[in-house]
C-alpha positions in Angstrom: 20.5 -2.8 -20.7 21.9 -1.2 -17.4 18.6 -2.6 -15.5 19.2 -5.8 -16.8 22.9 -6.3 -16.2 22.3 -4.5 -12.1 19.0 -7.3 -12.3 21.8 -9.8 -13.2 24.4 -8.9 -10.5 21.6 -8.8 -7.5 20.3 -12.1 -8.6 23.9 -13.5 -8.4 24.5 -12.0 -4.7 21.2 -13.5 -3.8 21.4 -16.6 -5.3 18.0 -16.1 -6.9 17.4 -18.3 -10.1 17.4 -15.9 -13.2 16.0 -17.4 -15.6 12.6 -17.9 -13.7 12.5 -14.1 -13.0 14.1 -12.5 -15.6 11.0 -11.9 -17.7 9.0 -10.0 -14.7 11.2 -8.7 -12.3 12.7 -5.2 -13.2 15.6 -4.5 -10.8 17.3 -0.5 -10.1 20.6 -0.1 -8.6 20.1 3.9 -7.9 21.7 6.3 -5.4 23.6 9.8 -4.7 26.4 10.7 -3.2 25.8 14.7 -1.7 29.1 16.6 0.0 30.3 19.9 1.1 32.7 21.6 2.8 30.9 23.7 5.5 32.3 26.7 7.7 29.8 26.8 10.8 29.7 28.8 13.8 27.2 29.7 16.9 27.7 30.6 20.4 28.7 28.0 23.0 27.5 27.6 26.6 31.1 29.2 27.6 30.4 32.7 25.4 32.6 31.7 22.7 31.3 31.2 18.7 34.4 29.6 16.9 34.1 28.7 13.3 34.2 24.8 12.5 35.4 23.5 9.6 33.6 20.2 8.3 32.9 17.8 5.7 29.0 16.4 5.5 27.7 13.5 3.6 24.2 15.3 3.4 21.9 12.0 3.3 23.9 10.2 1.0 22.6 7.0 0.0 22.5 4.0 -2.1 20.1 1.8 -2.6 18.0 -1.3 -4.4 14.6 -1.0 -5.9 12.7 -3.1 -8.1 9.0 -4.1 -9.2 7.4 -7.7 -10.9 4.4 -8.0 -12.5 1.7 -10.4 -11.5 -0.6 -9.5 -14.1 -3.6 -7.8 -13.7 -2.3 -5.1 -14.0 -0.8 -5.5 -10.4 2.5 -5.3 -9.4 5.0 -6.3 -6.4 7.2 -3.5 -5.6 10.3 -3.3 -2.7 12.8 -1.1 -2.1 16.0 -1.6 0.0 17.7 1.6 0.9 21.0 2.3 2.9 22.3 5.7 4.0 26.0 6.2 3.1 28.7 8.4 5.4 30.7 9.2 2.5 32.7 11.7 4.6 34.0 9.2 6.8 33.1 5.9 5.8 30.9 3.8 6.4 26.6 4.1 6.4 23.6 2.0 7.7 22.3 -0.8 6.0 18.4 -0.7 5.3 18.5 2.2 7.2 16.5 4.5 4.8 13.4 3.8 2.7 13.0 0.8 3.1 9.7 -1.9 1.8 7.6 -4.0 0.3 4.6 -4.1 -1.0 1.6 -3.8 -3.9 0.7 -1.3 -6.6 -2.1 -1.1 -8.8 -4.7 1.2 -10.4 -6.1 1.9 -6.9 -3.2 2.8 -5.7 0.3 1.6 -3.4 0.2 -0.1 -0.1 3.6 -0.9 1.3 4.7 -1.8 4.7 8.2 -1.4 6.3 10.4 1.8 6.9 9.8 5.1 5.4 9.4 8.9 6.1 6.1 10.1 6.7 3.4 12.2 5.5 4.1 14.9 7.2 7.6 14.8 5.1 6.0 15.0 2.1 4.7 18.6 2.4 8.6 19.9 2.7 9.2 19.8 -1.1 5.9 21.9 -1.4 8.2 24.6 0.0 11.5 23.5 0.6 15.2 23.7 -0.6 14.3 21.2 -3.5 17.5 22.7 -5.8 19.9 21.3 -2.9 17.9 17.9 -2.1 16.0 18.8 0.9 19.5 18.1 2.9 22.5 19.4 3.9 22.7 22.7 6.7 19.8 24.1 4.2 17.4 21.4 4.7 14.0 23.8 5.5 12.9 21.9 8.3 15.3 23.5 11.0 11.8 25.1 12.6 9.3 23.9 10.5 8.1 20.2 12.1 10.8 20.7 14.3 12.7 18.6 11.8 16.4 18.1 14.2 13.8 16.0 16.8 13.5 12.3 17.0 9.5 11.1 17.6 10.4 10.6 20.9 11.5 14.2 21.4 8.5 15.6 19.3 9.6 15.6 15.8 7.2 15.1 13.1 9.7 15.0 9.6 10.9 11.3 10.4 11.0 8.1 8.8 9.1 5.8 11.0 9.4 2.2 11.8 7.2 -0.6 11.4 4.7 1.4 9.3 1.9 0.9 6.7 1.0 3.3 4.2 -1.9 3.6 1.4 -1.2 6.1 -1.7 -4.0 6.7 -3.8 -3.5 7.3 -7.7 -4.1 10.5 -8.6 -7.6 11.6 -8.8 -7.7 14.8 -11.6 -4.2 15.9 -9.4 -5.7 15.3 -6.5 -4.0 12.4 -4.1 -4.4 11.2 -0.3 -2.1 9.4 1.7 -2.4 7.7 5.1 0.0 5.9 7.3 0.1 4.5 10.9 3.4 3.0 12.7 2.8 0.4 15.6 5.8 0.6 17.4 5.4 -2.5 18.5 5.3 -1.6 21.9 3.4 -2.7 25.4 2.8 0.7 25.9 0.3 1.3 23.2 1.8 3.9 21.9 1.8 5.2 17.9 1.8 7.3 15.0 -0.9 8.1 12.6 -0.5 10.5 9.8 -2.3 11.5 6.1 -2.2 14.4 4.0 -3.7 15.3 1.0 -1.9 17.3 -2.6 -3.9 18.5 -5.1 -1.1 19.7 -8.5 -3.0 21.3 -11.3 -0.5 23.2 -13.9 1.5 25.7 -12.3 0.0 25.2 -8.5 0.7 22.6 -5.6 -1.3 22.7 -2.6 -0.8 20.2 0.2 -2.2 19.7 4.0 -1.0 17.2 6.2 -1.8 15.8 9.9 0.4 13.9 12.1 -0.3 12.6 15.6 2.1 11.1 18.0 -0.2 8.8 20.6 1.8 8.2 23.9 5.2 8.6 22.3 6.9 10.6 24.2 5.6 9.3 27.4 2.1 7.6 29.2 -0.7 10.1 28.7 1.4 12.2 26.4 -0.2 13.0 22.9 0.9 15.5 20.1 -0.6 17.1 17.1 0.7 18.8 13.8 -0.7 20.4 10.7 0.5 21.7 7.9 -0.7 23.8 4.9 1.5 24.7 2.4 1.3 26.0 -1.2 3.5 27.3 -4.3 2.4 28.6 -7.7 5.0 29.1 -10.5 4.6 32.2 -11.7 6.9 31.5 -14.9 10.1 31.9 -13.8 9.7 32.7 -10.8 7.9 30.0 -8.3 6.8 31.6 -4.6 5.4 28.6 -2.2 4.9 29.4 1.6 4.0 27.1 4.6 1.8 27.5 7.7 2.1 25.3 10.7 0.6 24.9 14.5 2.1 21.9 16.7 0.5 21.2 20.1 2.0 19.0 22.8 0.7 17.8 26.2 3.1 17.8 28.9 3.0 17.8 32.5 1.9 20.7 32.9 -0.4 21.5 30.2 -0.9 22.2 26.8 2.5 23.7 24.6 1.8 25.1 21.4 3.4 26.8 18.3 2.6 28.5 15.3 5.1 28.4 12.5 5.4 30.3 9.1 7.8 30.3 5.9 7.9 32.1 2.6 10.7 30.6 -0.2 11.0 32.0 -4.0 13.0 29.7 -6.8 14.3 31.6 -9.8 16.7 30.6 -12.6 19.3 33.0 -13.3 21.8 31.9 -15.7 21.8 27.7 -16.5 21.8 27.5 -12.5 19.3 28.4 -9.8 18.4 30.6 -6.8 16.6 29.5 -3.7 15.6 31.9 -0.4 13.9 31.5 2.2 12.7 33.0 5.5 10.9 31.1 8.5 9.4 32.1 11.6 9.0 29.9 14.7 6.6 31.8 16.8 6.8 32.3 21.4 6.4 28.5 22.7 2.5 29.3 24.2 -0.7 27.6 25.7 -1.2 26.3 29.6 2.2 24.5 30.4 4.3 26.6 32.8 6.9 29.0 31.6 10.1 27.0 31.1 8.6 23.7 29.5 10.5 22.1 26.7 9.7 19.7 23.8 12.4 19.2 21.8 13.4 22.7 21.0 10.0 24.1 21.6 10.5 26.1 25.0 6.9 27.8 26.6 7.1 31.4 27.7 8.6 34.8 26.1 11.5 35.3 24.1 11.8 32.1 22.4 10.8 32.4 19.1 13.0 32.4 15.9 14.0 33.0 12.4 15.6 31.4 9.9 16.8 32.5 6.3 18.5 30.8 3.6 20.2 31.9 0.4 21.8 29.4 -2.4 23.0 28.8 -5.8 23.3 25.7 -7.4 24.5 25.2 -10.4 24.1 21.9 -12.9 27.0 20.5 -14.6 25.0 17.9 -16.3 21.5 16.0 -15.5 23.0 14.6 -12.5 25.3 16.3 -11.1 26.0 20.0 -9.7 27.5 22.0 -7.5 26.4 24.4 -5.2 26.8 27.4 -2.4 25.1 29.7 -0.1 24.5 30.9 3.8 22.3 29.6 6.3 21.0 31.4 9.5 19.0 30.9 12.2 18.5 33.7 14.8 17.2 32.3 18.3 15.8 34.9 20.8 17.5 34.8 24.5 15.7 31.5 25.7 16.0 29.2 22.6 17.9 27.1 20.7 16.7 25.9 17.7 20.1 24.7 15.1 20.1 23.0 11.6 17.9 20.2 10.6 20.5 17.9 8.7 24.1 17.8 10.4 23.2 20.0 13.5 25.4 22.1 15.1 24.9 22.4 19.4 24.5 26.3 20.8 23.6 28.0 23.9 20.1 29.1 24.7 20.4 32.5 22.5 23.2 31.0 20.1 22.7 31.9 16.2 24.0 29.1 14.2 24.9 30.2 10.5 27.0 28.1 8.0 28.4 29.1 4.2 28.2 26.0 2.3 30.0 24.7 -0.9 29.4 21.7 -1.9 28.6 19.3 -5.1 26.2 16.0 -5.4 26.0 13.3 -8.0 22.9 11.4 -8.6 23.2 7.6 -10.1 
């Protein structure tokens, strides 16, 4: 009945004739609204590490989606989604997952706006009992998750893309997508991965590859392998990563590692985590930087993470915990979602309360 009345109210604002798509068209007004307060800190370039008190949205959003059957068992599908800045008003229209496209028993093709496949390894591993978001988003190292394309980030949503999902094969699926960029330069992104869920494991490798994006001549490469197996109530899931980046003056490259353990205790439940970013290596010369990737020693760095979340019903719940990140002398890696600037040597750590609703 909801889907009906929401199908009702868009066709209204659209000025779309009902009664010719009411029969086919199945129409979902959906969305969450994610807050904290946050009390961050790290050291500045002038020595100093105040604390800052904020209030984050944490990737609220709120969105459209909907699918029509056109028999055949094949279907239209679209999504319109729009991040919200519930903190301070305001958001970005379309500015989230955002499409159109087909579905069938072969699989989902869909063109348009959308995160990529590198993204999709993160809930393999990450802080899935907080959304992935917030200061405790698990991508602060891992795909250098803070960074733009453009700056060599590899967790983004990317523009003008096409993507192919298969169906699931016995748990096993692929995925592959390329954005054009729609450039003269030539320049663009490829990516695939492939997830294989059987039972109480998830296994998932991904590739992504930037071609001229950060500059003529300029390519980059990332893979991922990441696993988790639920050992009853306990689930342990850990991620391996190596980026490489051509620069200027050669070859910069990184290995990366995480381990994370979710555990109920009580009607709520506990997330940790610890990553490591490894010495920025290969043949660039000491002192070359993409994004917060810097080549030479002492510029490596951990991460840890421990929260609570607690539900309050099906959709909604409120929850806590610290974030750190420990940067060696010559490094400054901060928080993936709602970053906080440092020095070169800064640790960036936040405590975090906060309560999301999903609709």
């Amino acid at each position: 009945m909801k889907k009906k009345l929401v199908a009702v109210a868009v066709a209204g604002v659209l000025g779309i004739p009902l009664a010719a798509h009411a029969q086919t068209a199945n129409v979902t007004l959906y969305g969450r609204v994610n807050m904290d307060f946050e009390m961050v800190n790290g050291k500045q370039a002038d020595g100093s590490n105040p604390n800052v008190f904020r209030v984050s949205s944490n990737t609220s959003r709120f969105g459209l989606k909907g699918v029509e059957s056109l028999g055949g068992g094949l279907n239209a599908i679209f999504q319109i989604e729009s991040g919200v800045s519930a903190d301070a008003g305001g958001g970005v229209l379309a500015g989230r997952e955002t499409f159109v496209g087909l579905q069938g028993s072969w699989g989902t093709f869909k063109m348009g706006n959308f995160l990529n496949t590198t993204d999709d390894m993160h809930g393999i591993f990450g802080s899935t009992p907080t959304l992935l978001s917030s200061i405790f988003s698990t991508a602060n190292l891992w795909a250098q998750g803070p960074q733009a394309r453009a700056n060599g980030g590899f967790d983004t949503r990317d523009g003008n893309s096409l993507r192919y999902d298969s169906p699931s094969y016995n748990g096993l699926t692929y995925s592959v997508q390329g954005s054009t960029l729609e450039n003269a330069t030539h320049a663009y992104i490829l990516g695939a991965n492939v997830i294989y869920t059987n039972g109480p494991i998830q296994v998932g490798a991904a590739y992504g590859g930037n071609q001229k994006v950060r500059g003529a001549g300029l390519n980059d490469r990332d893979y991922t392998l990441t696993g988790g197996y639920n050992f009853g109530p306990v689930r342990i899931a850990g991620v391996y990563e190596h980026t490489k980046y051509e620069t200027p003056t050669g070859d910069l490259k990184r290995d990366m590692y995480g381990i994370s353990a979710i555990a109920p205790v009580g009607p709520g439940t506990i997330y940790a985590y610890f990553g490591h970013a490894s010495d920025g290596k290969g043949s660039a010369a000491d002192g070359q930087t993409v994004g917060y990737l810097v080549k030479g020693s002492d510029t490596s760095a951990n991460t840890w993470e421990l929260t609570y979340t607690y539900p309050l019903s099906k959709r909604t719940a409120i929850y806590g915990g610290y974030v750190k990140i420990n940067n060696d002398n010559n490094v400054q890696y901060s928080f993936n979602i709602n970053t906080y600037g440092v020095a070169k040597g800064g640790d960036p750590g936040g405590l975090v309360l906060g309560v999301y609703h999903l609709f």
